[in-house]
C-alpha positions as a printed NumPy array, in Angstrom:
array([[  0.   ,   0.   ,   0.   ],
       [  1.365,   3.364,  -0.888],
       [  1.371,   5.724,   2.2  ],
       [  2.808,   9.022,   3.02 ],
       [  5.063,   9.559,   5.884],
       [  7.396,  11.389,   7.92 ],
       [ 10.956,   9.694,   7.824],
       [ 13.916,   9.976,   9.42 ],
       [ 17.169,   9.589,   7.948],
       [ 19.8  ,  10.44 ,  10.065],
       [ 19.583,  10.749,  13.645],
       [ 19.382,  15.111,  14.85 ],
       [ 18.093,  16.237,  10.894],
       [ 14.407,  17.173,  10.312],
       [ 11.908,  15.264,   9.325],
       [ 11.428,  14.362,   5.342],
       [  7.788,  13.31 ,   4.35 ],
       [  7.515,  11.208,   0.991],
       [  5.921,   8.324,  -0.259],
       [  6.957,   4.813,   0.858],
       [  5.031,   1.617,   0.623],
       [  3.167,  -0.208,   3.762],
       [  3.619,  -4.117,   4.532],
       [  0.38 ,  -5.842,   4.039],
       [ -0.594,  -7.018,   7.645],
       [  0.099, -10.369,   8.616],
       [ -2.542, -12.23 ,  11.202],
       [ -2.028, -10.683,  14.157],
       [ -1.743,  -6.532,  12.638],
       [ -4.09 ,  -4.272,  12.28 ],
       [ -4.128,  -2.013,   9.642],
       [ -5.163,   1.775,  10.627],
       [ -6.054,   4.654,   8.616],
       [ -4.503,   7.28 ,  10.524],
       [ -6.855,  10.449,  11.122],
       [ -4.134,  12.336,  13.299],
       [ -1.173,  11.818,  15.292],
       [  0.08 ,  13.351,  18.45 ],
       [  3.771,  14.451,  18.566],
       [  5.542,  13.376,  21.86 ],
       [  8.659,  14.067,  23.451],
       [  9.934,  10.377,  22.752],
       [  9.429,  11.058,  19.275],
       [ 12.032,  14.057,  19.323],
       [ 14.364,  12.455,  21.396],
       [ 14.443,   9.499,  19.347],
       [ 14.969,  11.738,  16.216],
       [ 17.93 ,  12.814,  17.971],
       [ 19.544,   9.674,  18.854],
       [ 17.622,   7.853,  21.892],
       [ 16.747,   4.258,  21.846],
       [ 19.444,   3.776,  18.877],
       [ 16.448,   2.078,  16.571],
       [ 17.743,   1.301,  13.293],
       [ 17.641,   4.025,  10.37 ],
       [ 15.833,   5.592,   7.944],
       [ 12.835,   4.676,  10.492],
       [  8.977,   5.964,  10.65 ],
       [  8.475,   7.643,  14.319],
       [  4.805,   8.341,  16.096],
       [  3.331,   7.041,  18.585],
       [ -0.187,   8.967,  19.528],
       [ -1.832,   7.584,  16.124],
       [ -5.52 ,   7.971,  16.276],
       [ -7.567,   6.621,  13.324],
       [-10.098,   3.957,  11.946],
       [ -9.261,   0.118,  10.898],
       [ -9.261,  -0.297,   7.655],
       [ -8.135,  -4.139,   7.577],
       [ -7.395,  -6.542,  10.371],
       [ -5.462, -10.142,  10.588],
       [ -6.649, -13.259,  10.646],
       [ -6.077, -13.702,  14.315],
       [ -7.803,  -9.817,  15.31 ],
       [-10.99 , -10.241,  16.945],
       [-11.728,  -7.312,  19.129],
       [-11.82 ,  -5.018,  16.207],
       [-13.455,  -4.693,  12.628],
       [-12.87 ,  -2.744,   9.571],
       [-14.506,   0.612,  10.343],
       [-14.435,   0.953,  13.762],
       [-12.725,   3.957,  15.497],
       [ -9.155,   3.183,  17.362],
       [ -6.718,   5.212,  19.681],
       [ -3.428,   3.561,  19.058],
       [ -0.912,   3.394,  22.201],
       [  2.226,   1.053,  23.508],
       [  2.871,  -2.29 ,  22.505],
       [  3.106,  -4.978,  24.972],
       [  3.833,  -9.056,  25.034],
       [  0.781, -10.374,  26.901],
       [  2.849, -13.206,  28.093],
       [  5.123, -12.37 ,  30.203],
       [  4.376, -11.896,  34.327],
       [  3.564,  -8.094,  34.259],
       [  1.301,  -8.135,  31.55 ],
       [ -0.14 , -11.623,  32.746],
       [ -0.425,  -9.409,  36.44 ],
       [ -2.169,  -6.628,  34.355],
       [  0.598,  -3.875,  34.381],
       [  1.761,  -4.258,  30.401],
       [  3.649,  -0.592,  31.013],
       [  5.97 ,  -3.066,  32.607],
       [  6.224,  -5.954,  29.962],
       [  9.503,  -7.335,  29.709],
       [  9.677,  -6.683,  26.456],
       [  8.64 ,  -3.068,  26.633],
       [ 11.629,  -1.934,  25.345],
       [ 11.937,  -4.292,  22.335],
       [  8.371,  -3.956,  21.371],
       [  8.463,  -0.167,  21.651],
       [ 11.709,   1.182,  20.456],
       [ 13.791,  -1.163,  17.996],
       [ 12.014,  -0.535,  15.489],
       [ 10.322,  -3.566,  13.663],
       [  7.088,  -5.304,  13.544],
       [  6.559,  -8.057,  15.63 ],
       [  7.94 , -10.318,  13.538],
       [ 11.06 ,  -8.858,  13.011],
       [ 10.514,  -7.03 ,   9.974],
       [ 10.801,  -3.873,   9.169],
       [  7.184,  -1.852,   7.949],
       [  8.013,   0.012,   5.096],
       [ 10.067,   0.153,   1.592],
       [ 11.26 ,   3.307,  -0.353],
       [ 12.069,   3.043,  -3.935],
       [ 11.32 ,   0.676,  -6.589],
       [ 12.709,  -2.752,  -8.182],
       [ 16.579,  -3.213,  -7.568],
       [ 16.885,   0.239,  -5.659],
       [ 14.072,  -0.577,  -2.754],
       [ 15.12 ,  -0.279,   0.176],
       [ 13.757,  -1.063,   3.816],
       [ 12.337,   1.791,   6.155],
       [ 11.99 ,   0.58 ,   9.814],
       [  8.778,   1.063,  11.672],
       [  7.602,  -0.714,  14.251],
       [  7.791,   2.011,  16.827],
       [  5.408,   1.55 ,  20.202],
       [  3.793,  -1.309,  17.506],
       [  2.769,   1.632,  15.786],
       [  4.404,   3.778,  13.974],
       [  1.614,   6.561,  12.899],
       [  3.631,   9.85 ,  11.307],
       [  2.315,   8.255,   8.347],
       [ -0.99 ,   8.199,   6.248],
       [ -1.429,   4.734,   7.822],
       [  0.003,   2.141,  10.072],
       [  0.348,  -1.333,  10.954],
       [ -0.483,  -2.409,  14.86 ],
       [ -1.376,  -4.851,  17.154],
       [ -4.563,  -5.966,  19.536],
       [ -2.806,  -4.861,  22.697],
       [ -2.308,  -1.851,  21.389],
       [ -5.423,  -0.717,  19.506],
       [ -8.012,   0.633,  21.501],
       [-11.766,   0.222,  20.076],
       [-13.325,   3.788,  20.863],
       [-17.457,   4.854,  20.712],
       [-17.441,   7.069,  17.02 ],
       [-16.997,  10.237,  17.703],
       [-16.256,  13.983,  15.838],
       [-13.628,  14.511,  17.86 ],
       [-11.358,  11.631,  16.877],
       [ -8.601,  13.508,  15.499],
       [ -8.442,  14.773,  19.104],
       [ -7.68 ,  11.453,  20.991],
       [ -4.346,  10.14 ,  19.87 ],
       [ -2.329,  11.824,  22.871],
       [ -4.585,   9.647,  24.78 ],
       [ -2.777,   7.012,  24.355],
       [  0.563,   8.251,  25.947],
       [  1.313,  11.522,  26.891],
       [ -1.949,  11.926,  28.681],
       [ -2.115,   8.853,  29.272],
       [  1.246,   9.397,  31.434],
       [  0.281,  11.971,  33.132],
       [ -3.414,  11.752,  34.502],
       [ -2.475,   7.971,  35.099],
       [  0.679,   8.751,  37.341],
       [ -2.671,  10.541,  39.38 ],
       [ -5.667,   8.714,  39.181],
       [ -3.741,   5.636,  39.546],
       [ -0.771,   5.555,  41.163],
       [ -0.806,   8.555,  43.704],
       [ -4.703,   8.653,  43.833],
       [ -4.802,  11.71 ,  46.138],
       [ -8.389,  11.803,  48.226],
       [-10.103,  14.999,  48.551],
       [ -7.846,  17.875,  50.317],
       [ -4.529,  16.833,  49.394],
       [ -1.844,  18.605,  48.05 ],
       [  0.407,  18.383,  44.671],
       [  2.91 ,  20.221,  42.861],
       [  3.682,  19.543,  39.37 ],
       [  6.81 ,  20.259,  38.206],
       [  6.716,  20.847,  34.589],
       [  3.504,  21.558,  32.797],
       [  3.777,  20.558,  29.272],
       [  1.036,  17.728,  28.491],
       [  1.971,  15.056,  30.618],
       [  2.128,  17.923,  33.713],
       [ -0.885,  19.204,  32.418],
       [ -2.613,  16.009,  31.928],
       [ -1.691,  15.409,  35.936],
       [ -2.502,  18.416,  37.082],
       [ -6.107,  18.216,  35.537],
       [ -6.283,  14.749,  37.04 ],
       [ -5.729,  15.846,  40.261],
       [ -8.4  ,  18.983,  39.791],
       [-10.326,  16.529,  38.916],
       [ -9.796,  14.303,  42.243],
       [-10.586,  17.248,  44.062],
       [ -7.234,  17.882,  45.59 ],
       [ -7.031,  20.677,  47.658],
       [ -4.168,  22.792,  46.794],
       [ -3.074,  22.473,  42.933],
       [  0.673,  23.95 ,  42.317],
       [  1.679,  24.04 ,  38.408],
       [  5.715,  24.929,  38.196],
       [  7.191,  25.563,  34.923],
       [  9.565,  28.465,  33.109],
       [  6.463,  29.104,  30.586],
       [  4.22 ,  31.997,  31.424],
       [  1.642,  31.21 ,  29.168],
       [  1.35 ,  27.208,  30.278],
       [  1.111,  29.05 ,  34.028],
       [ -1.482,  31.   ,  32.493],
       [ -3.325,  28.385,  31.037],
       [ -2.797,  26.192,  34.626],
       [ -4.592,  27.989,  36.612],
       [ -7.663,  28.402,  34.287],
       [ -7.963,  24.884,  33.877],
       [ -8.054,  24.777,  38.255],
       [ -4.518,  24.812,  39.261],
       [ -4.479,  27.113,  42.764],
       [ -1.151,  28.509,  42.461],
       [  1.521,  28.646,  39.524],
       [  5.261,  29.544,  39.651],
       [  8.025,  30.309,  37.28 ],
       [ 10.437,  27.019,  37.653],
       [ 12.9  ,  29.106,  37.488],
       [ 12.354,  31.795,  39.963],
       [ 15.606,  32.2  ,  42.528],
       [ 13.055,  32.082,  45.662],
       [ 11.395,  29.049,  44.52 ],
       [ 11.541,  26.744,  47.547],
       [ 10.577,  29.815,  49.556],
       [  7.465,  30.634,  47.684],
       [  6.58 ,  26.452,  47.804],
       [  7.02 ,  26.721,  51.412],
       [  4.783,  29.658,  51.862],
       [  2.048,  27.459,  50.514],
       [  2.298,  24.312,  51.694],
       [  4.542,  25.192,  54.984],
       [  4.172,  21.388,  55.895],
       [  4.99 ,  20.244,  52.334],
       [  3.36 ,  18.576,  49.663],
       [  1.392,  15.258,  50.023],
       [  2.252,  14.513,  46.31 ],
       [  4.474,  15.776,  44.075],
       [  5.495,  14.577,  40.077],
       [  8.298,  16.052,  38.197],
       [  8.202,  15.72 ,  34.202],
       [ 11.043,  17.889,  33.498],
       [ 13.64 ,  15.158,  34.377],
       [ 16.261,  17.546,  35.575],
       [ 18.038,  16.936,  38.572],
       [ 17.573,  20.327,  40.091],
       [ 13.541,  20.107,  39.512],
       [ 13.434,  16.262,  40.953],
       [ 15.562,  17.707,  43.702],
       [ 13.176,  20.135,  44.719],
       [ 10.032,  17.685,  44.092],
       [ 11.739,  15.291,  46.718],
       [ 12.405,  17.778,  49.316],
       [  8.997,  19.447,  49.531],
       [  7.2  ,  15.882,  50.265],
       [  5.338,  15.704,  53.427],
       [  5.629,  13.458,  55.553],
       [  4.578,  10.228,  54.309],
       [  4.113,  11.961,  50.977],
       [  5.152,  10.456,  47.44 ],
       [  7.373,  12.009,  44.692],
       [  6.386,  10.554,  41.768],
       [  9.04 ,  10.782,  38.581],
       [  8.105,  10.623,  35.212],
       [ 11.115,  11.387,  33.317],
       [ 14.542,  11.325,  33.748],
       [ 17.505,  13.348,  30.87 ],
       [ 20.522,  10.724,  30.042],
       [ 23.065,  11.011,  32.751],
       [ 21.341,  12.966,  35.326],
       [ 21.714,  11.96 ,  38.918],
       [ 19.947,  13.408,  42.055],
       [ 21.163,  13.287,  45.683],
       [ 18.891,  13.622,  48.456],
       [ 19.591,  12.934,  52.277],
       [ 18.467,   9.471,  52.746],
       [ 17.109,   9.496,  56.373],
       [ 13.827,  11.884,  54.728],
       [ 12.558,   8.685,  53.973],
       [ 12.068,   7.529,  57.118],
       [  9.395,   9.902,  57.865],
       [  7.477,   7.656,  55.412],
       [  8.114,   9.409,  52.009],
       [  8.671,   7.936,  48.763],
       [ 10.371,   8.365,  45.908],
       [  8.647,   6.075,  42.75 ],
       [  9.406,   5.79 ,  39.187],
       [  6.035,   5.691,  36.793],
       [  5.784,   4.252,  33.08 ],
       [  2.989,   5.172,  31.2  ],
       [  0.63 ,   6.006,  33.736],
       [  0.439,   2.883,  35.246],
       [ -2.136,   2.072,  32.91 ],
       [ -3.56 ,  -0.576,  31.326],
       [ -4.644,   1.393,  28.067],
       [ -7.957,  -1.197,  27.613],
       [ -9.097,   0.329,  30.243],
       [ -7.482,   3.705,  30.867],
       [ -8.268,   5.407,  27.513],
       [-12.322,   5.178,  27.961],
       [-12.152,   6.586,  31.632],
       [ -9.771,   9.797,  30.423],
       [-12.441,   9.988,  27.537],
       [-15.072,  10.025,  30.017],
       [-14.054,  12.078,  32.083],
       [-13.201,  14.536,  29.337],
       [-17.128,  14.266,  28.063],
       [-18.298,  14.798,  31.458],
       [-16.068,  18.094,  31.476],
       [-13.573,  17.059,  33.812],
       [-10.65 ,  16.66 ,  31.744],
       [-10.41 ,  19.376,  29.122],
       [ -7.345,  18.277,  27.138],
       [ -8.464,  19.692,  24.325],
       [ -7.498,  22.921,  25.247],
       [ -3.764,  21.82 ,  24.841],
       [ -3.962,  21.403,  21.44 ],
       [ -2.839,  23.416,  18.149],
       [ -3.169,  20.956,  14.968],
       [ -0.511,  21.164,  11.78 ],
       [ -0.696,  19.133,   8.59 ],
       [  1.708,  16.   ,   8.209],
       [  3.986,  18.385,   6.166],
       [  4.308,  21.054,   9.108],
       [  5.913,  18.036,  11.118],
       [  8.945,  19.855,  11.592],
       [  7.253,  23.434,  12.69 ],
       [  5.409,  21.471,  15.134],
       [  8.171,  20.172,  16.44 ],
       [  9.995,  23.11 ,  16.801],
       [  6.767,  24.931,  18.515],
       [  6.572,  22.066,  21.313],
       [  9.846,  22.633,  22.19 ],
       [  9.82 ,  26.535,  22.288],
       [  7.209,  26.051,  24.452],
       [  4.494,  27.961,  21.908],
       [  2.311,  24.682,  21.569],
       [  1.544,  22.296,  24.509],
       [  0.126,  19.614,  22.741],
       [  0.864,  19.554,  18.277],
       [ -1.64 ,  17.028,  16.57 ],
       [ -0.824,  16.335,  12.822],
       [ -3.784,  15.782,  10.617],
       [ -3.747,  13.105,   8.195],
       [ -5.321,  14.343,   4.549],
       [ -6.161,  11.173,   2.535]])
């Protein structure tokens, strides 16, 4: 099948979108017309380098669309039904068997090398003698492209809906965020949390925990206008990241400390501080982490019953997790939409460059078939 996408040919140089052709899927693939795709931070840090996958390779991994074809082995989906496309995972191994697949043993394999499932790669470029291969594969999805090839653990059967083009981030950077909340930390009415870094997966938590009725809601970032945009969407307080007094203007609000806090910035200073203002008994949850960084911390703060966790994904089974974030966003709880700016597949590279300068929260590429 002839399908456009977004390709990467060298790792740190822009995306190139051109024609390529699309495996045909074998019994246990899914083939998905893409509708739009969410650009994530794991897509521009493996354009520059991360996960080593092999090269040129198709990136993307908030595809939202509807199935066009399925294998002979897919059951829980038909051709026409609408699908929110998110991680891959094994099935068989103890986590997923335990129902945590954000912890399959073969997360890493499945997600980031870079071929199907069966070892292949997804795509070819060229014709005849001078074809070549063009790896895809990634988070069993690869959807910066017109269509995409993935799997039943990772396609997501969602009621039809106008606003489909919408619901790809749902499937990880939201995902990521409002999961680390609602089901990891799940904070009861009149707690306290400070989110360090308000991008989408910050945002995503911070909305989660408006909408668990926490009790004091602190956004922290070095971008006026996401502060801005915090505290209409129900954050109590927001503060520049980078403010000199910022420990002094945390303490002023929550003089005891936090009962929860989650750093997505990965920076050692900014998990620093997200450790030290825990409560007691209170959790620090991290959700990123920059190559090479290291944190110290005085050890003996844990004995006053704090934590310090590591989250993947959201803790979430996305089966299950997509429908409740997409119920909670009907019921008005959980208005991700207004994190979004949408570019067409050719403004991939604009978009990128806009989620970085910190000018879009959340870029969604539309698909035009």
């Amino acid at each position: 099948m002839k399908v456009e996408a977004a390709v990467i040919g060298a790792f740190g140089q822009p995306f190139e979108v051109k024609p390529l052709d699309l495996a045909t899927p074998n019994d246990d693939e899914i083939l998905v017309r893409l509708v739009a795709v969410g650009i994530c931070h794991s897509d521009v840090a493996c354009q520059h380098g991360a996960f080593a996958p092999p090269l040129p390779i198709v990136l993307g991994h908030e595809g939202a669309g509807i199935v066009e074809q399925v294998g002979a082995n897919i059951t829980h989906v038909k051709r026409g039904d609408h699908v929110v496309l998110s991680y891959a995972s094994c099935g068989g191994c103890a986590r997923c068997e335990l129902g945590q697949p954000q912890y399959c043993s073969e997360f890493g394999v499945r997600n980031f090398k870079g071929f199907r499932s069966n070892g292949e790669p997804s795509f070819r470029q060229g014709e005849g003698d001078d074809a070549a291969d063009v790896w895809g594969g990634f988070f069993g999805q690869s959807s910066f492209a017109t269509f995409a090839l993935s799997t039943a653990r990772n396609t997501v059967k969602v009621a039809r809906h106008h606003y489909l083009e919408a619901m790809g981030p749902l499937g990880c950077g939201l995902q990521t965020g409002a999961g680390t909340v609602l089901n990891t930390l799940k904070p009861q009415p009149g707690d306290s949390i400070v989110i360090f870094g308000v991008g989408t997966v910050g945002m995503a938590a911070m909305m989660a925990a408006v909408a668990s009725d926490c009790g004091v809601v602190v956004a922290v970032d070095v971008h006026d206008g996401r502060l801005a945009l915090a505290r209409e969407l129900g954050a109590t307080h927001a503060i520049r990241g980078d403010a000199p007094d910022l420990m002094q203007q945390l303490r002023a609000i929550l003089p005891a400390g936090a009962s929860f806090t989650v750093d997505t910035s990965g920076k050692a200073p900014s998990i620093r501080a997200a450790i030290d203002l825990l409560a007691q008994c209170g959790t620090c949850a991290v959700l990123a982490v920059a190559p090479g960084t290291e944190v110290t911390f005085m050890p003996s703060m844990l004995l006053a019953g704090r934590r310090v966790i590591g989250v993947t994904e959201g803790d979430a089974d996305p089966q299950e997790f997509i429908p409740r974030m997409i119920a909670l966003h009907e019921a008005g709880r959980f208005p991700y939409d207004r994190l979004i700016k949408f570019y067409a597949l050719a403004e991939i590279n604009e978009a990128i460059a806009d989620m970085r300068s910190g000018a879009t929260i959340k870029p969604i590429l539309r698909m035009q078939h």
